[in-house]
C-alpha positions as CSV (number, residue, x, y, z in Angstrom):
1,X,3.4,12.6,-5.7
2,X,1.8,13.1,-9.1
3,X,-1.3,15.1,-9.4
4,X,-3.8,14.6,-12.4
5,X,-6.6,16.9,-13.0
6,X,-10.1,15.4,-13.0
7,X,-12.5,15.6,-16.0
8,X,-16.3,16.2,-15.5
9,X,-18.7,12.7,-15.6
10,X,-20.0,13.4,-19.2
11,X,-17.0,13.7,-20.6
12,X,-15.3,10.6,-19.3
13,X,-18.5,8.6,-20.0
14,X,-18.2,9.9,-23.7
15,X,-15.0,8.8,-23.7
16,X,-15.7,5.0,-22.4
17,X,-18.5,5.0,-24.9
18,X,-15.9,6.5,-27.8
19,X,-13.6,3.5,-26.4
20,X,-16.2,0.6,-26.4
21,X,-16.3,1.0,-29.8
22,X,-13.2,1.3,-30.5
23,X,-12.9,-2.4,-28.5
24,X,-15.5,-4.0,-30.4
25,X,-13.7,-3.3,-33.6
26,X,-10.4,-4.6,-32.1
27,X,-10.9,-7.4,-29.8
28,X,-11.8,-9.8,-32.9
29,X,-8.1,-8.5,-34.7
30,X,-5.8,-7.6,-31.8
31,X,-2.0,-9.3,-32.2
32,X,-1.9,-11.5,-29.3
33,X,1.4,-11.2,-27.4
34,X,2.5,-13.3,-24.0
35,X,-0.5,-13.6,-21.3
36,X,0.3,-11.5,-18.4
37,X,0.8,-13.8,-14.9
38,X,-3.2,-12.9,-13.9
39,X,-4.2,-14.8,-17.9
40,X,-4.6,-11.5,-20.2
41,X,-3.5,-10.4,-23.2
42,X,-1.4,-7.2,-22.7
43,X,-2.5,-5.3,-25.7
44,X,-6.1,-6.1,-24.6
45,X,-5.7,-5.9,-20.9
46,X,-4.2,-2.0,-21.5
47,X,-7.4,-1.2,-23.6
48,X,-9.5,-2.7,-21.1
49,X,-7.7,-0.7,-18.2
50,X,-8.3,3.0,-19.8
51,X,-11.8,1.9,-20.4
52,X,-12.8,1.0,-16.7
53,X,-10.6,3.7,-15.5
54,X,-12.4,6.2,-18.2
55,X,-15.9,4.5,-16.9
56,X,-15.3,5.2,-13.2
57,X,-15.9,8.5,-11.7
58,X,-16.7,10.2,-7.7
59,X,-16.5,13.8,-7.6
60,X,-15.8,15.3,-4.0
61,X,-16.7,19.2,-4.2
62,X,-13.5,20.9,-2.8
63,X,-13.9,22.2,1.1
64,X,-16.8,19.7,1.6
65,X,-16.4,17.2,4.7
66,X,-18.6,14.0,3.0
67,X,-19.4,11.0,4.9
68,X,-17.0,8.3,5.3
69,X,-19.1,5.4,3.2
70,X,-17.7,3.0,1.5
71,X,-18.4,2.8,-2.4
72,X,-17.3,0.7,-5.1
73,X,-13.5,1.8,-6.5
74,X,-13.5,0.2,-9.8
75,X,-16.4,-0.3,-12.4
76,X,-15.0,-2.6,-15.3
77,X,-16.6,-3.1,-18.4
78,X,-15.4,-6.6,-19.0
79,X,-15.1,-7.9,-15.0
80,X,-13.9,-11.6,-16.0
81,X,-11.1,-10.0,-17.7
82,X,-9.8,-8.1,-15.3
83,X,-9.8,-10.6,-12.3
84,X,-6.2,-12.5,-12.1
85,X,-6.6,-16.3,-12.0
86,X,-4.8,-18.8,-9.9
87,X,-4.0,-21.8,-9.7
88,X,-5.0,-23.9,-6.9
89,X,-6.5,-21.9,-3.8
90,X,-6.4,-18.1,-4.3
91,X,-4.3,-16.5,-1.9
92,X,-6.7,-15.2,1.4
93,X,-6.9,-12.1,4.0
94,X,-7.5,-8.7,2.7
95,X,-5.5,-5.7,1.5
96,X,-5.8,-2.0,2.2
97,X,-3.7,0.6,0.1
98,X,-3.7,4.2,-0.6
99,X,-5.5,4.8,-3.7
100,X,-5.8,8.0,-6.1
101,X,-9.2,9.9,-6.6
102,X,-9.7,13.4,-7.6
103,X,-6.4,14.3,-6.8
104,X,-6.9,13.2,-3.4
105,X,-5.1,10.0,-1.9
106,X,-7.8,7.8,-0.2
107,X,-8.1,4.3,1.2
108,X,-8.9,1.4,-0.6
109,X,-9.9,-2.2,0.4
110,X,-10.3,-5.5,-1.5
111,X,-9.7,-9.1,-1.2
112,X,-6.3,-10.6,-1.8
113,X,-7.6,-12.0,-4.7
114,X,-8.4,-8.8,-6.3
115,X,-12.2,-8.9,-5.8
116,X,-14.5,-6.5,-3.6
117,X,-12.4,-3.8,-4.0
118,X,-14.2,-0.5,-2.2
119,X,-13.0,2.8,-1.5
120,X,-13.4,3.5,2.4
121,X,-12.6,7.1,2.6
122,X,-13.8,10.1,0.5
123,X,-12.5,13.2,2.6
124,X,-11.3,16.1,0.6
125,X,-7.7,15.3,1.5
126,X,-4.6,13.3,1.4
127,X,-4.6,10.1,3.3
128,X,-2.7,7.0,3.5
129,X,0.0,4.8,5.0
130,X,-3.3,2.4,5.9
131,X,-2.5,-1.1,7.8
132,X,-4.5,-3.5,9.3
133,X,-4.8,-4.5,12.8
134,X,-4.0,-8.1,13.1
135,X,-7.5,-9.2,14.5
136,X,-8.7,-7.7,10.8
137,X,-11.2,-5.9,12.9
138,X,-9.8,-2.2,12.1
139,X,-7.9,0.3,9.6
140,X,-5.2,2.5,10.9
141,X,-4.2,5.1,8.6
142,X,-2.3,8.5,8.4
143,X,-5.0,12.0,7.5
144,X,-4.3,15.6,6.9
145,X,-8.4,16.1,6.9
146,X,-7.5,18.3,10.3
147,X,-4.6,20.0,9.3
148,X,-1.3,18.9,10.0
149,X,-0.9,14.3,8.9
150,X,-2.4,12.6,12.1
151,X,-3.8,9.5,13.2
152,X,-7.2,7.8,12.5
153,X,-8.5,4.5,13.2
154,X,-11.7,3.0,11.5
155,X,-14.2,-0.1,10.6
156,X,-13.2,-2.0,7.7
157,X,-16.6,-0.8,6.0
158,X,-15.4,2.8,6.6
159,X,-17.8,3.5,9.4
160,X,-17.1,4.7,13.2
161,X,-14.1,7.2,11.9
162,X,-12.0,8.3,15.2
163,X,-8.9,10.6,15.1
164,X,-6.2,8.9,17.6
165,X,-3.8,11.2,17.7
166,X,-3.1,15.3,18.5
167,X,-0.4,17.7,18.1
168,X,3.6,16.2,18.1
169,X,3.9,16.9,14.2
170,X,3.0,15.2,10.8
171,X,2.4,11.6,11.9
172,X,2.3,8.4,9.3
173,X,3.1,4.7,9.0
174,X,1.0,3.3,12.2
175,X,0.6,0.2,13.0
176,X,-0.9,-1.6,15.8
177,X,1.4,-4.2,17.8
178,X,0.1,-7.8,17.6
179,X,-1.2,-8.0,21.2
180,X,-3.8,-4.9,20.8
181,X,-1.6,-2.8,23.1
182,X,0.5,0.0,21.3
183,X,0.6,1.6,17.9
184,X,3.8,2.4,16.2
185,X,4.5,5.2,14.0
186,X,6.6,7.9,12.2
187,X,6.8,11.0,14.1
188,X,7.9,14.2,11.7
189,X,8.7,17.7,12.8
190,X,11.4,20.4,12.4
191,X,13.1,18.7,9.6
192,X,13.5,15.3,12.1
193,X,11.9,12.1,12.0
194,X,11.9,9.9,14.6
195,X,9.6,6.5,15.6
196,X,7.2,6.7,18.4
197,X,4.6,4.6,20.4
198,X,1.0,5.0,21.9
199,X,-0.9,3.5,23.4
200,X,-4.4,2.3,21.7
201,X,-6.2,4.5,23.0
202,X,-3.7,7.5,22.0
203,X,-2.6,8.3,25.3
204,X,1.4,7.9,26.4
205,X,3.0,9.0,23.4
206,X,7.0,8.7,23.5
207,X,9.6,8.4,21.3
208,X,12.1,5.3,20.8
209,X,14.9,7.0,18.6
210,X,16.3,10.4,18.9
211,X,18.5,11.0,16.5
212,X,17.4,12.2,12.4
213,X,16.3,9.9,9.6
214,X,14.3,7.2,11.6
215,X,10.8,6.0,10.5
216,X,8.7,3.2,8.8
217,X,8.7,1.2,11.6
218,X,6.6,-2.4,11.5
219,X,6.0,-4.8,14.6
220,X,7.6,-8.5,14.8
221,X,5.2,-11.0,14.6
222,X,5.9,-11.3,18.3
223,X,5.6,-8.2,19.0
224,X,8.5,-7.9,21.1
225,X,11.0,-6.1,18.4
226,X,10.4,-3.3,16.1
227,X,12.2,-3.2,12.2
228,X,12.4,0.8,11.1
229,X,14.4,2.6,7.9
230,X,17.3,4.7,9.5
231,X,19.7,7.3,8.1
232,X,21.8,7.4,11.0
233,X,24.9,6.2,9.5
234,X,24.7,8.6,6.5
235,X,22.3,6.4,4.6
236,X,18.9,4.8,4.7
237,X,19.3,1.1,5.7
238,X,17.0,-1.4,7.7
239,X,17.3,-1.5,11.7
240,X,15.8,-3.9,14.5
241,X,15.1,-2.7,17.8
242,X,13.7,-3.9,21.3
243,X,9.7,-3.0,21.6
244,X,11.1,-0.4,23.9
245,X,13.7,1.1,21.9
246,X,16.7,-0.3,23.3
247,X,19.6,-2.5,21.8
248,X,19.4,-0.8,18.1
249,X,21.1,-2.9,15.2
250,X,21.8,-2.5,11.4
251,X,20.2,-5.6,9.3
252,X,20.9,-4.4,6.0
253,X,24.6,-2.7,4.0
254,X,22.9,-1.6,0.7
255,X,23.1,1.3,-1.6
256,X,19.8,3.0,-2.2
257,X,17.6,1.7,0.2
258,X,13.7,2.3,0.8
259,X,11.1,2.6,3.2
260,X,8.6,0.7,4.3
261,X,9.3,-3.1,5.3
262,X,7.4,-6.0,6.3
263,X,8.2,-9.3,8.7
264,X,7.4,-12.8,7.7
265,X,4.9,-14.1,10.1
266,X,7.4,-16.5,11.4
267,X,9.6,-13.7,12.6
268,X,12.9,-14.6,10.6
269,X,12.8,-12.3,7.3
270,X,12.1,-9.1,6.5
271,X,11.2,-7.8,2.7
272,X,12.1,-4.7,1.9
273,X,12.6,-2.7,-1.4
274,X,15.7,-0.8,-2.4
275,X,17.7,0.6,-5.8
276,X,18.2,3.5,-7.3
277,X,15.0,6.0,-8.3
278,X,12.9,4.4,-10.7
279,X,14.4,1.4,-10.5
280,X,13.4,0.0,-6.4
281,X,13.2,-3.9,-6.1
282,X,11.9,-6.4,-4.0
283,X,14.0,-8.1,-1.3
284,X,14.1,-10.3,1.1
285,X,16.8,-10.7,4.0
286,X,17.4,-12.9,7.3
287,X,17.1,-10.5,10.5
288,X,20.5,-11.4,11.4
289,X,21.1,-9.5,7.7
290,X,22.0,-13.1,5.8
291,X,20.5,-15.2,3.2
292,X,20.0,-11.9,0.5
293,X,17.5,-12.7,-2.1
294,X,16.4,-10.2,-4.5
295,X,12.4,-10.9,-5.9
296,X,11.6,-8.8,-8.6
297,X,13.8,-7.1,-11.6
298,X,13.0,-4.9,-13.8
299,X,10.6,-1.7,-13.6
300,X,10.0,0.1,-10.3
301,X,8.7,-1.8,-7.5
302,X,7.8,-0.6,-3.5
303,X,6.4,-1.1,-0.3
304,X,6.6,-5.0,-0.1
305,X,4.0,-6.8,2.4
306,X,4.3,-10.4,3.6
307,X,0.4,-12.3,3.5
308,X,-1.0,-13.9,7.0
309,X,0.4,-17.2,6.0
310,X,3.8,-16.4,4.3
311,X,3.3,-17.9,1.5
312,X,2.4,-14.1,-0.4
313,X,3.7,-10.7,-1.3
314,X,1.8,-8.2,-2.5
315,X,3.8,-4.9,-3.4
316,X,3.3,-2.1,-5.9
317,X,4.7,-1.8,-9.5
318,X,5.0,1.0,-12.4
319,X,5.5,-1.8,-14.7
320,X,2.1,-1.0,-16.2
321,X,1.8,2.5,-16.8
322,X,0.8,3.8,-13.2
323,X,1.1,2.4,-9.4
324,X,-0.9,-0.7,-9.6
325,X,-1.1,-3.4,-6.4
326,X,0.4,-6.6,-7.0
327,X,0.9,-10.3,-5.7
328,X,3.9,-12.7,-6.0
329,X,4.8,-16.0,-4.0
330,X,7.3,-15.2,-1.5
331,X,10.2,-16.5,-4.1
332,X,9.2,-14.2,-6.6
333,X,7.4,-16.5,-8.5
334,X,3.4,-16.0,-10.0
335,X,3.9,-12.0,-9.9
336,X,0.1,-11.2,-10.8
337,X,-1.4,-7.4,-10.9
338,X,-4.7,-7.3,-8.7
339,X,-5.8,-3.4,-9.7
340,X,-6.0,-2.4,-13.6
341,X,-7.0,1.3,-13.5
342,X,-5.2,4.4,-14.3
343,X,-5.1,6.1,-11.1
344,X,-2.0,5.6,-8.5
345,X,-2.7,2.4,-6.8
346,X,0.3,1.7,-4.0
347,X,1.3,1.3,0.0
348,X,-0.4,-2.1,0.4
349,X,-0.6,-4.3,3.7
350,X,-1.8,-7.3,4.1
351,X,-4.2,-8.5,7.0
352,X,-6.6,-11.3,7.2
């Protein structure tokens, strides 16, 4: 992960001001190129971008514990610019991501339109691999606020923070199973990694896989089978198992795979990203590993998520500078940015 040092307020207010004039000049004589999917300009909409990025600013003092309250993550100086447009009804739910401040990864919220987005977590310290449950009612997410990566759970505003978890290593990726029950997650220590369950309440930890180079695991819709990223062939490619870890079997035969996946919400594909560094696409496979059908091309794209109704994708891209969030139809069609900021933007999942 990238670290980028953080300026003091007056300075990066000097420079939005610097900027805003800068745009006035411009905006009237700027060469228009093609309209990016969400209706802007490029030349304008990178302007526009460094502006609200220069104009936004939370400073966490370093060792200080502040209260987890929400607060607005983006302040744009031109908001009707920045907001994507669609065509017909707007795609719904919400997404959560892991979002860059201060050098800290935190947790970020918005609609899946790209509106309301808030930043839910302001602890001096990295967290992320969010999801949300699917009653939409909590965040899970991965912490090292105690020390070693363990697991929280909290409100969607941000409020009634719990730690879940204690001891067994660095812990990331959860996920709660669809019936309330269990939460699934990546289990790292001594060089291994290996998926486990718990229940809610984090009691009855165990592990499902015992051998190196297994985690990112996701629930079916069902809940009754579990897809995870596995090594144990010699190279990362995408597994299925049984909800209890039996009956273990390779979907994908791909060079350069990734990490995290995602299940339709009828149970039959999975999307995935893989590629070589720098250059990770979107796919999306049958889970009897048929029907191949690559999404995206071009730039570096990661950590696809399907939408409630199937019909969406959101994902992150470098196409644009940074990690920004990101929407397409589930053919790859209508690829639309939601965040335009300059800090790392990425790990989104969809929930209601």
């Amino acid at each position: 992960m990238r670290h980028r040092m953080s300026r003091p307020a007056p300075r990066r207010w000097l420079l939005a001001a610097a900027l805003l004039l800068v745009l006035s000049s411009l905006m009237c004589s700027l060469p228009r190129g093609a309209p990016t999917p969400g209706g802007i300009d490029p030349t304008l909409a990178s302007l526009l971008t460094l502006a609200a990025s220069l104009q936004t600013y939370t400073a966490t003092p370093a060792g200080i514990q502040t209260p987890v309250t929400p607060v607005p993550a983006t302040a744009t100086l031109l908001p009707t610019l920045f907001h994507p447009t669609f065509s017909g009804e707007p795609p719904g739910g919400r997404i959560v991501f892991s979002c860059r401040f201060d050098g800290f990864d935190q947790i970020c919220l918005m609609d899946a339109d790209g509106t309301d987005l808030v930043r839910l977590t302001t602890a001096p310290a990295t967290e992320f691999y969010a999801s949300l449950t699917y009653d939409g009612e909590d965040i899970l997410f991965s912490s090292r606020r105690g020390g070693p990566f363990q697991i929280y759970r909290m409100d969607l505003d941000g409020s009634d923070l719990e730690q879940i978890s204690s001891g067994l290593g660095n812990l990331y990726a959860p996920e709660l199973s669809p019936d309330g029950e269990q939460i699934v997650f990546t289990v790292e220590t001594g060089g291994r990694s290996n998926v486990w369950v718990m229940d809610r309440d984090g009691s009855d930890a165990h592990a499902l896989t015992d051998t190196a180079g297994n985690g990112d695991p996701t629930w079916s819709p069902d809940g009754t089978r579990i897809a995870f990223v596995s090594s144990r062939t010699g190279v990362n490619q995408l597994w299925i198992m049984n909800r209890d870890g039996s009956d273990p079997r390779q979907v994908t035969d791909l060079p350069f795979m990734g990490g995290r996946s995602s299940w339709s919400p009828d149970g039959t594909r999975l999307a995935f990203y893989a590629g070589p560094v720098t250059d990770h696409q979107i796919y999306t496979i049958s889970t009897d590993g048929s029907n191949l059908w690559q999404l995206t091309d071009g730039s570096d794209n990661l950590g696809p998520c399907f939408s409630p109704d199937g019909e969406w994708i959101t994902f992150t891209s470098y196409r644009d500078w940074n990690n920004e969030i990101y929407i397409m139809r589930r053919d790859g069609s209508r690829q639309t940015r939601l965040t335009y900021d300059l800090r790392d933007d990425y790990q989104p999942r969809w929930g209601p």
